[in-house]
Phi, psi and omega in degrees: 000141206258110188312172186265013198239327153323064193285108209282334186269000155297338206299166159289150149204143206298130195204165178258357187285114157313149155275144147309125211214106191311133201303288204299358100007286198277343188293308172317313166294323198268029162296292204278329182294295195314320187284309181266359150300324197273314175292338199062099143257124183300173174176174169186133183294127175233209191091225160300320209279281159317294156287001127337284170309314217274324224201311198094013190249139152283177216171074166339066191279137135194106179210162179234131184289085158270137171250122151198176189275150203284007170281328173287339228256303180331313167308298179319293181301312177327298212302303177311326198306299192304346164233051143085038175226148206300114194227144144220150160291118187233024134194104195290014161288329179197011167203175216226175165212148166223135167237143165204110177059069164060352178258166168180164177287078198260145180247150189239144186233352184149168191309133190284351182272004175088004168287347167227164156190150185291112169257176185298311192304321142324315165299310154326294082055310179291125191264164191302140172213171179214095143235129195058086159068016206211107168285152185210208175214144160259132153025133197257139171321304197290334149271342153280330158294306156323324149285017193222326199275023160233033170256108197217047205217126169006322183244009187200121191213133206259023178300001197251308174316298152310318133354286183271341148303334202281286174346302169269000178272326179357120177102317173263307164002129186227090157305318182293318159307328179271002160275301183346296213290308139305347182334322149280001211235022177339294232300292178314315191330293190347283205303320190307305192301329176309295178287333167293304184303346201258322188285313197244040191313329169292328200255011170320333200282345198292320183277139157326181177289313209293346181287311187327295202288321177310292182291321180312312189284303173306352167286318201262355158284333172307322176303321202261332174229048173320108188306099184313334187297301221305151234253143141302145186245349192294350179324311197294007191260299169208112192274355182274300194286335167248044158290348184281334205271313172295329188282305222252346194233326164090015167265148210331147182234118211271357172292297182313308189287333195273343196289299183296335174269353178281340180294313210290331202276344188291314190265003160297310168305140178295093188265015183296200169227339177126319196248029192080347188256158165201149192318094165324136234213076153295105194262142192285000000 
């Protein structure tokens, strides 16, 4: 039953239908595209945007998601500031801001629980797309999936958006890139396949046999020879619905660890600017 504070007709729902999008909203984006275009700042559009490309569903976004690497997040923010908008770090593990008139910009540098993070070969990757006017690149499939299968968290959860990229990539998909991508964190694929398969019962072949086979089987020896070692993991997952298990049951808490170690690697890299000025630090 739908709380009584709960309006249904807020909820979002997945459509092919452009949104009405606030002039200064979109002025503010294709600002930002032209500006870190006009500099060569590598980069690569996700998000909505992205899943657009991907799928065809539109998505009232409002913000617009730049992926890029943290050695670049620095540049961006100069180039942007230098073209009159409000730029901060608002967590140097993985993300950045540009504001204009109440709107803004986020640059990613990689996953907030510190567990993936954005390398060059993403940006590589990104294929040509024109958004608002600005050719630029989106995202690659196999890195948006990749970027979506630890948002799994009580008030947000993007398994349905993988569902439909697998779906609408049929065929292109570079499965083998996408283990890459994932790699110790198989496991999240899984459960992402699991629900495609549960949503799309006719179109499992969409995953390879061999992906199938791959994950089935390390599941079931993980099930069959369980690492006594092995670390809890739900913090990097939701650190709020499993705070009882860190606070209060005291096991280990690996969001902390993985978090401190993307800060520690974060703060080896240069937010200076050059000129003497830096990137205003919001520390998280």
């Amino acid at each position: 039953m739908v709380p009584d504070d709960l309006n249904s007709e807020e909820l979002p729902k997945t459509s092919s239908r452009p949104s009405d999008e606030p002039d200064d909203q979109v002025e503010l984006f294709r600002d930002v595209l032209k500006t870190l275009e006009d500099c060569g700042v590598p980069y690569a559009v996700s998000g909505a945007f992205s899943l657009r490309q991907h799928t065809g569903i539109c998505r009232y976004t409002k913000d617009l998601d730049l992926f890029l690497t943290a050695a670049n997040s620095g540049i961006a923010l100069r180039s942007l500031q230098h073209a009159g908008m409000e730029c901060h770090v608002a967590d140097p593990v993985w993300l950045s801001k540009a504001r204009r008139n109440g709107y803004f910009v986020d640059l990613i540098t990689g996953m907030s629980n510190g567990m993936i993070t954005v390398d060059d070969s993403w940006i590589r990757r990104a294929r040509p797309a024109v958004v608002y006017g600005v050719e630029t690149r989106v995202l690659a499939p196999e890195e948006l999936v990749a970027s979506k299968i630890f948002v799994a968290k009580r008030e947000r959860f993007d398994g349905a958006d993988i569902s439909h990229v697998i779906y609408g990539t049929y065929g292109s998909f570079d499965w083998k890139r996408e283990m890459e991508l994932v790699g110790e964190n198989w496991e999240m694929l899984l459960w992402a396949l699991v629900l495609f398969r549960y949503v799309y019962p006719a179109q499992s072949h969409y995953v390879p046999s061999e992906i199938w086979c791959d994950l089935l089987s390390r599941f079931a020896r993980e099930i069959k020879n369980p690492d006594p070692q092995a670390p809890f993991r739900g913090s990097v997952i939701d650190e709020n619905m499993f705070a009882i298990d860190v606070e209060e049951w005291e096991l280990p808490n690996l969001l902390e660890e993985k978090r401190n170690l993307r800060l520690a690697q974060s703060r080896q890299g240069d937010f200076s600017w050059g000129d003497g000025s830096k990137v205003t630090r919001e520390e998280a």
